[in-house]
C-alpha beads as a LAMMPS data file, in Angstrom:
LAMMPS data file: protein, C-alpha beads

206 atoms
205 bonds

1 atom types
1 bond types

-500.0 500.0 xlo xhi
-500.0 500.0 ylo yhi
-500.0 500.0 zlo zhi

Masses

1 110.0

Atoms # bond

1 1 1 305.719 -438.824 -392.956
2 1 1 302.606 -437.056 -393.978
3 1 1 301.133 -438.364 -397.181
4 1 1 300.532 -435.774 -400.037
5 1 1 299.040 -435.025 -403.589
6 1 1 300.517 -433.193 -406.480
7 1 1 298.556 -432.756 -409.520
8 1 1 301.182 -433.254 -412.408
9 1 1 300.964 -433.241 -416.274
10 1 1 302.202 -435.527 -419.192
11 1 1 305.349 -434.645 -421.339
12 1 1 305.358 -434.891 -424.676
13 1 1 308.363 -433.281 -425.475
14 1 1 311.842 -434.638 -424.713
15 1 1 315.841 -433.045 -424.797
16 1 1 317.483 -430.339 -423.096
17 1 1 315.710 -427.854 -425.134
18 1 1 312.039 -429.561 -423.694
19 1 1 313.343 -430.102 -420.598
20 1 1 314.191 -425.906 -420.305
21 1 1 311.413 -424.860 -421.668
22 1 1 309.497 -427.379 -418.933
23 1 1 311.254 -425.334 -416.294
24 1 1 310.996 -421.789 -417.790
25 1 1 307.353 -422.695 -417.350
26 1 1 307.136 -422.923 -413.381
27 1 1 307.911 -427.351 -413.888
28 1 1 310.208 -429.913 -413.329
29 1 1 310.737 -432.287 -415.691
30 1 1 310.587 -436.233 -413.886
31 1 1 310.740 -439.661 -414.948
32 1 1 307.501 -441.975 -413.263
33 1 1 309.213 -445.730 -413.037
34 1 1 308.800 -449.088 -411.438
35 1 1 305.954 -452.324 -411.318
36 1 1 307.249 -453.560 -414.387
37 1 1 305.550 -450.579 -415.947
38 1 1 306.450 -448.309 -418.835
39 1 1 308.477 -445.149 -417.789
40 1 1 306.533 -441.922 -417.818
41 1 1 307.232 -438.851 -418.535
42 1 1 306.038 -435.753 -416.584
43 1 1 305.977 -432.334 -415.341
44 1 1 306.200 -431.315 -411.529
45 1 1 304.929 -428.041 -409.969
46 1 1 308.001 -426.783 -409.371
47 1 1 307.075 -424.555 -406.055
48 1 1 304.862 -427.537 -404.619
49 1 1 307.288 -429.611 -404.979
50 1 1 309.680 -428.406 -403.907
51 1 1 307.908 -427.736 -400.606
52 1 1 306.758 -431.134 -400.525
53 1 1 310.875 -432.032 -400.553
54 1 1 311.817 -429.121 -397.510
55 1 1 308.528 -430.515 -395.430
56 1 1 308.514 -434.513 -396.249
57 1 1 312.301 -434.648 -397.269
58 1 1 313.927 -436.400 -399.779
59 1 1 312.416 -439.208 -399.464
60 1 1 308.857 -438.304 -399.832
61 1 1 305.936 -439.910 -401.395
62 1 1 303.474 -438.582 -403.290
63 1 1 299.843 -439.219 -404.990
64 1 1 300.212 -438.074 -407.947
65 1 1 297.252 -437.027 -409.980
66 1 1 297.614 -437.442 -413.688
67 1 1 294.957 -437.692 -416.625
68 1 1 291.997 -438.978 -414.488
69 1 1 294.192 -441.475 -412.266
70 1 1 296.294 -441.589 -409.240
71 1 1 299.720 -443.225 -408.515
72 1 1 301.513 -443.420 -405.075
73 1 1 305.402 -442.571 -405.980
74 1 1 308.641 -442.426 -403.945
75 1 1 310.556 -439.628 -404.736
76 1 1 313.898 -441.287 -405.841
77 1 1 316.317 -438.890 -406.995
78 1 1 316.382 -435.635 -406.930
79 1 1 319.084 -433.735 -409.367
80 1 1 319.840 -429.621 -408.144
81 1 1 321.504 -427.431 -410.434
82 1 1 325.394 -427.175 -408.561
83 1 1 325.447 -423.735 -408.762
84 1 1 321.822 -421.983 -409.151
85 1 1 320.376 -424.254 -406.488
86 1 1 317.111 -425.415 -408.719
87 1 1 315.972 -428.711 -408.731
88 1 1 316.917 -430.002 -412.728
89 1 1 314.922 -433.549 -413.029
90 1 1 313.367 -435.557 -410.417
91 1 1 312.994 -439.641 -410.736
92 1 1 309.821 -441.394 -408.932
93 1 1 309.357 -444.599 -408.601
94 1 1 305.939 -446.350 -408.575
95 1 1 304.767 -447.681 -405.085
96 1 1 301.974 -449.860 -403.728
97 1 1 300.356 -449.886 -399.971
98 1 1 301.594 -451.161 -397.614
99 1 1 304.674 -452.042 -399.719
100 1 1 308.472 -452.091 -398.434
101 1 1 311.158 -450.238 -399.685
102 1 1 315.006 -449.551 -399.053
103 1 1 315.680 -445.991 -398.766
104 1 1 318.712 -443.835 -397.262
105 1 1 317.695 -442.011 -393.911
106 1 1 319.783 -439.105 -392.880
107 1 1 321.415 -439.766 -389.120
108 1 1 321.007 -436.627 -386.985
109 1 1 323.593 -436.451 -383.801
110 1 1 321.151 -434.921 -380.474
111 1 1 322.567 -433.854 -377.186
112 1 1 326.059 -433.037 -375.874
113 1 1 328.573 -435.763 -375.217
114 1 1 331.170 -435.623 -371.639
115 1 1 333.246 -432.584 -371.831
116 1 1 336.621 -432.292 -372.861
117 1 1 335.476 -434.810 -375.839
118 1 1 335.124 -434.386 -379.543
119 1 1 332.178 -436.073 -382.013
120 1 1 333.179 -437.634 -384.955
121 1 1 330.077 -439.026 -387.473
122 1 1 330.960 -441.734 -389.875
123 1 1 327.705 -442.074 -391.821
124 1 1 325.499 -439.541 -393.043
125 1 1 323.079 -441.892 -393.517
126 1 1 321.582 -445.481 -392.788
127 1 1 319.946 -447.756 -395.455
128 1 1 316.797 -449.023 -394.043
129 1 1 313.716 -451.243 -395.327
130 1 1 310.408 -449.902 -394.418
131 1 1 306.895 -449.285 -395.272
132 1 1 306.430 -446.804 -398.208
133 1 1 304.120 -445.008 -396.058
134 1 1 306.021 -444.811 -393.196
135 1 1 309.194 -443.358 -393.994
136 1 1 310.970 -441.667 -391.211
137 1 1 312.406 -438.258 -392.294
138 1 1 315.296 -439.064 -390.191
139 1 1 317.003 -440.982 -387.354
140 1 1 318.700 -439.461 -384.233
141 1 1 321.434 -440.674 -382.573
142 1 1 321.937 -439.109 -378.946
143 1 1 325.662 -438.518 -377.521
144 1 1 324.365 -436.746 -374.435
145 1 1 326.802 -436.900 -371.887
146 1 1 328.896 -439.980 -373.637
147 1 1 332.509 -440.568 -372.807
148 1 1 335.739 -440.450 -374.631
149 1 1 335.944 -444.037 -376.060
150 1 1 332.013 -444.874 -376.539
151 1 1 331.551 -445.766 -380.337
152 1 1 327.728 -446.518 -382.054
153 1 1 327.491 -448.858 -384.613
154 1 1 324.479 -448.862 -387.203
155 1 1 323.172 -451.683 -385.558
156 1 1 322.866 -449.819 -381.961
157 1 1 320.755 -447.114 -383.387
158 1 1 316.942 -447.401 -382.712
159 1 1 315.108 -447.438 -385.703
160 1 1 311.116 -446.605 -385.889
161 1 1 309.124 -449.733 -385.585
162 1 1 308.665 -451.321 -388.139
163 1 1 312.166 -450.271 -389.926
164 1 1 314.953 -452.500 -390.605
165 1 1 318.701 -452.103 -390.826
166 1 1 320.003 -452.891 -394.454
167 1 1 323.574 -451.161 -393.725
168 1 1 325.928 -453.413 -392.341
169 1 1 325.469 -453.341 -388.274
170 1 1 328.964 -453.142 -387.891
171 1 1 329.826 -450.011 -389.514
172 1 1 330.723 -447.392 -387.583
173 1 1 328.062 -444.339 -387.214
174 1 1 329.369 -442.142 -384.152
175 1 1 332.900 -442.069 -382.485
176 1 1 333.396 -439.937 -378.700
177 1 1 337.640 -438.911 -378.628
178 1 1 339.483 -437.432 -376.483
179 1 1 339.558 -433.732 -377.689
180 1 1 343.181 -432.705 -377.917
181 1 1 344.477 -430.071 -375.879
182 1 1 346.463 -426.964 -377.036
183 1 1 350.083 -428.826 -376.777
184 1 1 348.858 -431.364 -378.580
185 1 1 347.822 -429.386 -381.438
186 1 1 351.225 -427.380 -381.224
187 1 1 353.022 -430.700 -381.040
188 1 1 351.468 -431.527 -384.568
189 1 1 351.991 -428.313 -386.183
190 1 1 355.456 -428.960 -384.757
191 1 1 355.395 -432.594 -386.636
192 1 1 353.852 -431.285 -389.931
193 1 1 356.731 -428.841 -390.662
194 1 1 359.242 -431.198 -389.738
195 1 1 361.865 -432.825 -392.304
196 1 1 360.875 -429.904 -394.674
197 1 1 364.433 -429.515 -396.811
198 1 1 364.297 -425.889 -398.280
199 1 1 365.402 -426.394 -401.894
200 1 1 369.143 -425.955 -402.886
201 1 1 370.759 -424.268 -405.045
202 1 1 371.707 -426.488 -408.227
203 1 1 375.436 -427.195 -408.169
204 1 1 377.065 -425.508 -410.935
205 1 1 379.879 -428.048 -410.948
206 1 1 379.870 -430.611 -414.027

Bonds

1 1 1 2
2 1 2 3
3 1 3 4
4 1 4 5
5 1 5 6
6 1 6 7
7 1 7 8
8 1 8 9
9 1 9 10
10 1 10 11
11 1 11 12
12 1 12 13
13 1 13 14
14 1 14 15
15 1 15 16
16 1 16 17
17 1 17 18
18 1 18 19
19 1 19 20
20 1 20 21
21 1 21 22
22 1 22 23
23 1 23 24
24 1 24 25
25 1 25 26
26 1 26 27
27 1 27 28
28 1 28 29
29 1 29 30
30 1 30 31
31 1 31 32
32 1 32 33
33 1 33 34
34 1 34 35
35 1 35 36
36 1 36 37
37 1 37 38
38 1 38 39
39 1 39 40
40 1 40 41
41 1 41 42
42 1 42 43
43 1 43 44
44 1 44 45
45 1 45 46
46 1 46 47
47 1 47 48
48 1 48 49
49 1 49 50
50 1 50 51
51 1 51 52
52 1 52 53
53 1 53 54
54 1 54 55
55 1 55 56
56 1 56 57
57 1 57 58
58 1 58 59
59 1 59 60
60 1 60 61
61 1 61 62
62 1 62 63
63 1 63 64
64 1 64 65
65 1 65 66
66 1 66 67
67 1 67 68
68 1 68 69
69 1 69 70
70 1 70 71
71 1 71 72
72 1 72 73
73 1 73 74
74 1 74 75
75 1 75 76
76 1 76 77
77 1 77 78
78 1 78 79
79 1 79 80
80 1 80 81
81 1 81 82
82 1 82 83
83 1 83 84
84 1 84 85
85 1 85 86
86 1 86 87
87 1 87 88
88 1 88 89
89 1 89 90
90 1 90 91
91 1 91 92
92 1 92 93
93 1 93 94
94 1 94 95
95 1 95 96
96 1 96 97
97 1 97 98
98 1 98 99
99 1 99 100
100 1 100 101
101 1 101 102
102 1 102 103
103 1 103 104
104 1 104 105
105 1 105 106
106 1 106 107
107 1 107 108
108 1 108 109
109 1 109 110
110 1 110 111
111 1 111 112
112 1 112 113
113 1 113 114
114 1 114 115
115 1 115 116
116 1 116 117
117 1 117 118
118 1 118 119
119 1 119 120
120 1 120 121
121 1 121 122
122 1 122 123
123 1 123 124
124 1 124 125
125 1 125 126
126 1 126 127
127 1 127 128
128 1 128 129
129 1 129 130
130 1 130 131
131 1 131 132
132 1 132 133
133 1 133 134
134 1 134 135
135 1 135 136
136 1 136 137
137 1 137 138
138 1 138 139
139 1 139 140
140 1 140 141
141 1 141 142
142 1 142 143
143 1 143 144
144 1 144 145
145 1 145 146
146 1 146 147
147 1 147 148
148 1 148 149
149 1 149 150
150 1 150 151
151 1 151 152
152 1 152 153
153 1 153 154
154 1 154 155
155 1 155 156
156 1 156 157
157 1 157 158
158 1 158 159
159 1 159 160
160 1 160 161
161 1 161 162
162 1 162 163
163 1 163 164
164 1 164 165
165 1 165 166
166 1 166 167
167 1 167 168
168 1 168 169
169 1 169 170
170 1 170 171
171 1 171 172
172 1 172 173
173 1 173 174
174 1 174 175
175 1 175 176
176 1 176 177
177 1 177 178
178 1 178 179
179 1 179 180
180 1 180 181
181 1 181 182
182 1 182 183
183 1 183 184
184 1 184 185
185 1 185 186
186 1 186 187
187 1 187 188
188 1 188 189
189 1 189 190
190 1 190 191
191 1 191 192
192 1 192 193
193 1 193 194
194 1 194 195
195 1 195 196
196 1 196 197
197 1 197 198
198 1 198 199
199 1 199 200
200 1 200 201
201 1 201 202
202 1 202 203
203 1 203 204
204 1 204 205
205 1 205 206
């Protein structure tokens, strides 16, 4: 993950009304956290941002530059608007070098497994611990030419180096089945409308 700056301003001003008038103006509002420090309030670029976010992903870090000083931040939590799509308020949290930290890493299935099979992923993502700096953007998991049957567990996916597993190693990541065939599928359509009892008249009789 390629380290990058964002020059960012102080807030002053707090509430929903501050916060919209923050993002009428181009910003996000965010929260700077963590080292036992003071919370911070500031304003975020909006459009550098958020291509810092679509090229670093979520789990970026960032110098920020902000009244004649730096601080390296992990971007924490990011909070979208459900249905216009913008980014609301964004929470950092204050890093050192060379420090470790436990972030979620999306899992990304590669290749093609046996055919006749289906893929099934359990988790999303994988809790790891890992350098601030060298965050992966994401992990890959590879079904390429698996069998019905195989199942990956967290702790069977390679990690970067220097990355460790925080999720439990047991839990269940990737699962290879058997795809069902066409009968099959009739056979449950068959099952799922069975012991349906049409409602009856009420009896009239007292």
């Amino acid at each position: 993950m390629s380290e990058v700056r964002l020059s960012v301003e102080p807030r002053t001003e707090f509430g929903k009304g501050a916060a919209r008038r923050t993002r009428r103006a181009g910003k996000i509002p965010a929260v700077l956290y963590g080292h036992g420090s003071d919370p911070r309030h500031l304003s975020l670029p909006a459009i550098e941002f958020a291509r810092v976010v679509r090229e670093n992903g979520s789990n970026a870090v960032i110098t920020l530059d902000v009244e004649n000083s730096s601080e390296l931040a992990l971007t924490k939590t990011i909070v979208v608007h459900p249905l216009k799509n913008y980014i609301e308020h964004v929470d950092l949290l204050v890093v050192k070098r060379g420090e470790k930290v436990t972030v979620d890493v999306p899992v990304v299935i590669t290749g093609d497994a046996a055919p006749g099979t289906l893929v099934s992923q359990d988790l999303d993502a994988l809790q790891v611990e890992v350098e601030a700096l060298q965050i992966p953007e994401q992990v890959e998991v590879s079904v390429e030419g698996l069998e019905a049957g195989t199942q990956i567990n967290a702790s069977q996916v390679q990690l970067p180096k220097g990355a460790e597993l925080v999720t439990d190693g047991e839990y269940l990541v990737v699962a290879v089945n058997e795809a069902p065939n066409e009968a099959a599928m009739e056979g449950q359509v068959d099952a799922e409308g069975a012991g349906v009892v049409e409602d009856q008249p009420e009896s009239t009789e007292e």
